[in-house]
Structure formats: C-alpha cells, structure tokens
C-alpha positions in Angstrom: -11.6 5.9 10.3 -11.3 2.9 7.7 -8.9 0.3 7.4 -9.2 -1.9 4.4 -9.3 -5.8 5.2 -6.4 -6.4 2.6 -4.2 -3.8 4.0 -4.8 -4.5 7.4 -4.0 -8.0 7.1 -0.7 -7.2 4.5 0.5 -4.7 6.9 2.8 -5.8 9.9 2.6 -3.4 12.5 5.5 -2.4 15.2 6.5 -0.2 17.1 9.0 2.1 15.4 12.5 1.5 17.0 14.3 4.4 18.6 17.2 6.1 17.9 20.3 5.9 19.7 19.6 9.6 20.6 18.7 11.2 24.0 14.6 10.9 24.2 12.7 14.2 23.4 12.8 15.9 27.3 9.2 15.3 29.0 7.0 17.8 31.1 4.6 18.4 33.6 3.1 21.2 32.0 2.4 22.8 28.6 5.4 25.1 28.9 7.7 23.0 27.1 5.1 21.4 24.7 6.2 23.2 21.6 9.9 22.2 22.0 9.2 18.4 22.5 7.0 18.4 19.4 10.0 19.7 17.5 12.6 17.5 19.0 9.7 14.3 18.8 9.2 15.3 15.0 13.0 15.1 14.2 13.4 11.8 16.3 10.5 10.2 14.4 11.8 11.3 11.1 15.2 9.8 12.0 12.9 6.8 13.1 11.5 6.7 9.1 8.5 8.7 9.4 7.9 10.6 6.6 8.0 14.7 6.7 4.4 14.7 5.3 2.9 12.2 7.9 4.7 14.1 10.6 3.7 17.7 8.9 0.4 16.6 8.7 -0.8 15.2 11.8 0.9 18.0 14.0 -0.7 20.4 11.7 -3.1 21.3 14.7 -1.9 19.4 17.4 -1.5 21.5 20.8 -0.9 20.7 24.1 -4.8 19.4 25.5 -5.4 20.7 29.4 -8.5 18.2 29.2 -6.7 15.2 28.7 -4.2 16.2 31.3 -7.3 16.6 33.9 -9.0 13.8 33.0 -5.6 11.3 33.3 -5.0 13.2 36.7 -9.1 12.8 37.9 -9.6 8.8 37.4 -10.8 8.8 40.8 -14.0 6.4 39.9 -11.4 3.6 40.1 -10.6 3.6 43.8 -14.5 3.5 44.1 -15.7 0.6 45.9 -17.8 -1.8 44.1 -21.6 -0.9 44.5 -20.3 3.3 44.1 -18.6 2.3 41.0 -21.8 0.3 40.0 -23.6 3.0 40.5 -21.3 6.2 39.0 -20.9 4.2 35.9 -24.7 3.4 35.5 -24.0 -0.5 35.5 -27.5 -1.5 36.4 -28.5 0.2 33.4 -26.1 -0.7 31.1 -27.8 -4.4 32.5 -31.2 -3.3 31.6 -29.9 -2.1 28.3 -27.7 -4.7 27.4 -30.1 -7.3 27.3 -32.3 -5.9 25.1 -29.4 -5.0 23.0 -28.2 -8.8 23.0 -31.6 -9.5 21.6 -31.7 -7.0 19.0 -28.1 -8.1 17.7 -28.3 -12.0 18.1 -26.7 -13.1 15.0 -23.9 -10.7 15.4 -23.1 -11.7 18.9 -23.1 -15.3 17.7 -20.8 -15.0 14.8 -18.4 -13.0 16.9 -18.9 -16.1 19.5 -18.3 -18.8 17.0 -15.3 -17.0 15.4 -13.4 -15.2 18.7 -14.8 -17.9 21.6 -16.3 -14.5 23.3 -19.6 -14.1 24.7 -22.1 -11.7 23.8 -22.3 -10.8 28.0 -18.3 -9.1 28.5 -18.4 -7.2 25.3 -21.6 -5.5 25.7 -20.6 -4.2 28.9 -18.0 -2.7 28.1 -19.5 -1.0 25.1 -22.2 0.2 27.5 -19.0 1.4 30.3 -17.2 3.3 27.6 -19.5 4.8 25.2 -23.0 4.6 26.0 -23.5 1.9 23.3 -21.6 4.2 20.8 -24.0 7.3 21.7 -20.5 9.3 23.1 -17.2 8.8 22.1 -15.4 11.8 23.3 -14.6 15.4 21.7 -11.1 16.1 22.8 -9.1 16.0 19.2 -7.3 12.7 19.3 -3.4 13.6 17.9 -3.1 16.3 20.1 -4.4 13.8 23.1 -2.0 11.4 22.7 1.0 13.6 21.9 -0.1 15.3 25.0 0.6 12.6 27.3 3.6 11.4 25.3 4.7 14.4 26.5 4.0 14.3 29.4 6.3 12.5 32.0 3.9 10.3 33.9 3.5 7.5 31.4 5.6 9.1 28.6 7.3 5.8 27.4 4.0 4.1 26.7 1.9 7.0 25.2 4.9 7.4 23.0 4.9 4.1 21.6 0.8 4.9 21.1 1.8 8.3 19.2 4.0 6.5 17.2 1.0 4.2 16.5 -1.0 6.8 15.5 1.2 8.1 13.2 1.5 4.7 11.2 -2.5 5.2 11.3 -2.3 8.8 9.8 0.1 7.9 7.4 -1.6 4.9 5.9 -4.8 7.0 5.4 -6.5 5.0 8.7 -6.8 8.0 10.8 -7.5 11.2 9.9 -5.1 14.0 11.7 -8.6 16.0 12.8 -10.3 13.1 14.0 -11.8 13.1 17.9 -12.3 10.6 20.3 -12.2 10.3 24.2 -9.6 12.3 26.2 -6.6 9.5 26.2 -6.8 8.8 22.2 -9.0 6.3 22.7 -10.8 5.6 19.3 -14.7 4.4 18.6 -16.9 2.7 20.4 -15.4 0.7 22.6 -12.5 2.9 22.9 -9.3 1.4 21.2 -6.0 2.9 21.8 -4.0 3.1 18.2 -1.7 0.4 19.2 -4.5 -1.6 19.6 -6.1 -0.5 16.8 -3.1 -2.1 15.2 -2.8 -4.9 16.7 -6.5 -5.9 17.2 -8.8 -4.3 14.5 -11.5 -6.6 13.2 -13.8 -6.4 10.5 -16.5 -7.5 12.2 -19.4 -6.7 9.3 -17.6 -7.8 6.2 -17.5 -5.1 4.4 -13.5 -5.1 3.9 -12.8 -2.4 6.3 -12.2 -1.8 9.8 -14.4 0.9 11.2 -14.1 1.7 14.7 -16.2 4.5 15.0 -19.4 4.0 12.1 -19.6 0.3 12.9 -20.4 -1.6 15.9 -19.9 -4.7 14.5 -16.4 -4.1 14.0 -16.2 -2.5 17.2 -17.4 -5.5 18.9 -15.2 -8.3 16.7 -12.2 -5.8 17.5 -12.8 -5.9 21.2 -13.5 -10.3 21.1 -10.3 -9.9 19.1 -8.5 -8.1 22.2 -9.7 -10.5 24.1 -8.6 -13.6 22.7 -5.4 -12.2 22.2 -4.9 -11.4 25.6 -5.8 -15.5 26.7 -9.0 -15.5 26.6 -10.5 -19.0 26.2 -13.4 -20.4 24.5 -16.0 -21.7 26.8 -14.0 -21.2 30.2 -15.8 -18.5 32.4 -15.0 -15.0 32.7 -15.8 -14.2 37.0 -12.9 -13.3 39.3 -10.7 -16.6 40.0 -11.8 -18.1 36.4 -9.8 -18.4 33.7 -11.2 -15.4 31.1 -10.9 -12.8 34.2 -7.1 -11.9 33.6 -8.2 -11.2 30.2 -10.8 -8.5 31.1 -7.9 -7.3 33.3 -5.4 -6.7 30.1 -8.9 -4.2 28.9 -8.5 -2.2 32.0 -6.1 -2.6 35.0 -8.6 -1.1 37.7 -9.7 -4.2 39.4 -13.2 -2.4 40.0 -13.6 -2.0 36.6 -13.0 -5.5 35.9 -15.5 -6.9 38.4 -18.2 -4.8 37.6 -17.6 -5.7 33.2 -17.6 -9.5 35.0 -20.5 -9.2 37.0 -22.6 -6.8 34.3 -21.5 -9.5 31.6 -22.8 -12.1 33.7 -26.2 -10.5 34.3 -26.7 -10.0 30.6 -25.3 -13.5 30.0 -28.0 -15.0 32.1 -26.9 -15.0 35.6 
C-alpha cells in the first residue's frame, strides 16, 4: 500500500455519516453474511461510495472463520505479566531491539526530534506485533474487517474501520486483495485503516506512505499515533507517568501496555 504525501496531506479523512436508515442486521455467524454485504453495499452507496469502489473491494470478500477465532481466542491478554512476557517473546524482542536501535540510529532520532517519541516504545511494539516486520498476517484484509463489521460484538466500530477501508480502496491506497493480520490490521506495526487515515506518516521521504515495504514509515506512523494520543516530549512512558495512557490508546490490555513500557525501557537503557 502507498499513499502519496500530497494526497495524504490534501485529503481530510471522516468517517462517512450514516443514513437515517435501519443499520444492515448483524450476526454471530456466517449465515447471514451474504445478506449484510448486500444491505452494507446499498447503505454505503447511499452514504456516497461509489458502485466501483464498493464492486471492487467486495469482489472477493467472504465471511473469514479465522478472524472470528482469533477475536474470540485473545486469551494472552488475561495473562499475568511474566506469562505474557514470556508467550510474547519479550526478552527477545529486548535482546533484538537493541541491536536494532543501533542499526537504525539516525532513523530513531529523526523520528524523536520530529514526534518527541523514543526509539525504546516503538521498537517494542514492532517487535510484539510483527516480528520486526518478518510476519504480518495472511488472512485477506477486506474480508477481515467486513467480517467483524458484521459481526455483532463490536459491529459499530469495525464498521466505521470498513468504511475506512473503503476510502483506502477507493483512493488507490489499498488494494482490495491485499493481506494483513486477522483484524485488518495493516503493515508492520499493525495499523487499523482508520488509523491509517488518521496517522500515516512518511517516515523515509520518499512522498508516500508505506506501511507494509517501509519501516521507516511504519515507525513515524506509530510516533505519530502516539503523539496524537498525548503523548509528550520528554515526559516518561512507565505506569503512573505521563506517556503511559498513551501506550494504552495502542492497545487497551493493560498487560500489553506494561510489558511495551517495561520492554521500551530495557531497550531505552534501563
């Protein structure tokens, strides 16, 4: 996926306002799948998204039993701290992560100077969702999200994230065969498309935004996340300090957010 500079910055982004019509009806299974696509389709063409854009990202979406399992199996989260640790490999992400602070200093410190975000909180959470970038998921991403639109558990927010998507598709920013992890989630730090929207960075220079091809846009996007959820320059970033609650708006598990503050602060320096 690549998303010009110009056109990211020229663009204003929002959620597409509903109609005054009854939502599309949401499910617990893939039984009525097929109807809510249909019903979602002529909503969001009444909403003033184009036939084409709607033709062609549904073109293969289908209803994804994977993404269903994996929202229903988050169990890691009600780990306790040193099980989560050790699930999510967070003393080697530590090992890693320094090495790969060293390797990309002068990225880490542009992305400081401009953002206020240190080099520690990003990496780990590139290292906890991706592996560095070495996995970002197979499950095909339109059909992901429409899945759990769909679906009635959170169907209000992953609708607003289709609807995301679909401004994505139909600006040429995501391709409607693209795949990523099994909630949407995009590149290597694992955006959702509304935050794609909201905080894609081009992180390299190059005039684009690429999630997925280019960690340094990956990593500017996910300092620009931060900062727009209050993160501030200089403060610290450990449970009770300022920076946490914005390592909370990344991910609401409170395990996950002590273990990206504590691996953070061992790649940091202690």
């Amino acid at each position: 996926m690549r998303i010009t500079r110009l056109l990211l910055a020229a663009a204003v982004f929002h959620a597409v306002p509903m109609t005054a019509n009854a939502a599309p009806q949401c499910g617990n299974n893939g039984a009525g799948f097929a109807a809510w696509v249909s019903e979602f389709k002529q909503e969001a063409a009444a909403n003033g998204v184009s036939r084409s854009v709607l033709d062609r990202a549904f073109a293969n979406v289908v209803y994804n039993k994977p993404t269903i399992a994996a929202d229903r199996g988050q169990k890691s989260f009600k780990l306790s701290f040193d099980a989560f640790m050790q699930k999510r490999g967070g003393q080697t992400i530590i090992s890693r992560g320094k090495g790969v602070k060293r390797a990309n200093a002068a990225l880490f410190a542009s992305i400081e100077r401009k953002y206020g975000v240190p080099a520690g909180p990003l990496i780990a959470i590139w290292g906890m969702e991706t592996g560095f970038g070495s996995y970002m998921g197979n499950q095909h991403t339109m059909s992901a999200v429409s899945t759990l639109a769909y679906d009635c558990r959170r169907s209000d927010y992953f609708t607003d994230q289709l609807y995301a998507a679909l401004q994505l598709v139909g600006e040429g920013f995501l391709s409607p065969q693209a795949r990523g992890a099994a909630h949407g989630e995009i590149g290597q730090t694992q955006f959702l498309p509304r935050n794609v929207v909201r905080f894609g960075a081009d992180g390299d220079g190059d005039g684009r935004v690429d999630m997925v091809g280019s960690r340094a846009d990956a990593l500017a996007s996910t300092a620009n996340f931060l900062r727009g959820h209050g993160w501030q320059p200089g403060a610290g970033y450990q449970p009770g300090q300022p920076n946490f609650s914005a390592i909370a708006g990344w991910n609401a598990a409170t395990v996950y957010q002590q273990a990206i503050a504590y691996i953070g602060q061992q790649i940091d320096g202690g």
